[in-house]
N, C-alpha and C positions, 0 to 999 in steps of 0.2 A: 560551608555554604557556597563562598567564591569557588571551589572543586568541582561542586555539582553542577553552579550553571556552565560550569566550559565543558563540563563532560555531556551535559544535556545539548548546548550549544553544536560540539562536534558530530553527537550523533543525528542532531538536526542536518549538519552541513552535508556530512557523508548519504544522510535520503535524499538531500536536496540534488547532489553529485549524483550517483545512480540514478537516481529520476528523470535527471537531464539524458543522463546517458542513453539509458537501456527502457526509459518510459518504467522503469521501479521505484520504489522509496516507501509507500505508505506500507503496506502489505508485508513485502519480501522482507526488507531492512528494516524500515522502524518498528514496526510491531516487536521484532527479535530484540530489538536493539533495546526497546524501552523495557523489555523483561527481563533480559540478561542482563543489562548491562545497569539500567536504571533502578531495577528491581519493585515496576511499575506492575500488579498486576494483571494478570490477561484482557479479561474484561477490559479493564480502562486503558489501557493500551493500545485495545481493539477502537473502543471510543478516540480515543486523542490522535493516532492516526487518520480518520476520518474529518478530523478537523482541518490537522495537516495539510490534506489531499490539497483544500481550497486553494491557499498561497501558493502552493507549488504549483500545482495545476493551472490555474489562472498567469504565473509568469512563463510559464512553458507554454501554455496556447497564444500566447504575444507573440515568442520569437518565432515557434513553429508557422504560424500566423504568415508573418511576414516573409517566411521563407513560401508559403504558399503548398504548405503540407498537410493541411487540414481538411477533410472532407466533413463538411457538417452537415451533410445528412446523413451519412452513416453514424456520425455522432451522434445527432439525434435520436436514433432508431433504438442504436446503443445506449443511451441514457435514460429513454422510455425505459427497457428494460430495466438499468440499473438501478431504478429508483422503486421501481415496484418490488426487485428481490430486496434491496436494501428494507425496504419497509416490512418484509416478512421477515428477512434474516435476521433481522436488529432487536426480533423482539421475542424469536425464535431461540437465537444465541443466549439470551439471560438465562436459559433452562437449563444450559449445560455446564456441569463443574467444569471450574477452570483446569485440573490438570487434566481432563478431556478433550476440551476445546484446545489446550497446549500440544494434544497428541497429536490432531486432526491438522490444526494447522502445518506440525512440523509432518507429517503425512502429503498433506496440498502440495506445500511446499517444494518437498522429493519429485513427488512426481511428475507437477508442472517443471522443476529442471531436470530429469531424465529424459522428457519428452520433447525438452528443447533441445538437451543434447545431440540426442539418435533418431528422431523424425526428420524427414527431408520435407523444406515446402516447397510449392509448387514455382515459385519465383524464383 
């Protein structure tokens, strides 16, 4: 029992560290992290990352905040969106077996970092 909370603990700290970093953690790392490593599956994974998002999100829009890095209207515009696909994908996703959804994901995954790799942006 004491095992699992430090191991669930760490893999919390490690989303919470790339999140800070690279603007990652729910998605990329925890979802992986709670299925591999916790052997949590997908589906609720996909759940409990979303939950996630909240605390970390909300202490990262503080400091980013105060740094004066935040556009929130773009935010906005962006979150309009975000909630409307969340609200189809969320109910969309229950249809899919999880070792599909496991495929898709590690799929996403690939090729949003190939195309961080080898795409040039314009900045």
């Amino acid at each position: 029992m004491i095992a699992m909370v430090a191991v669930t603990l760490a893999v919390g700290l490690m989303a919470g560290v790339l999140s800070g970093l690279f603007g990652i953690g729910g998605g990329v790392v925890l979802v992986p992290a709670l299925v591999l490593v916790l052997g949590i599956p997908q589906h609720a994974a996909q759940g409990i990352s979303m939950v996630v998002i909240i605390p970390t999100a909300l202490t990262a829009i503080w400091q980013f905040h105060k740094d004066k890095l935040v556009d929130y209207r773009m935010a906005a515009y962006l979150g309009a969106g975000a909630v409307l696909g969340a609200l189809v994908s969320a109910n969309f996703v229950q249809n899919i077996p999880a070792a599909e959804l496991k495929r898709l994901f590690g799929g996403f995954v690939i090729l949003i970092g190939l195309r961080m790799i080898y795409v040039r942006t314009k900045r």
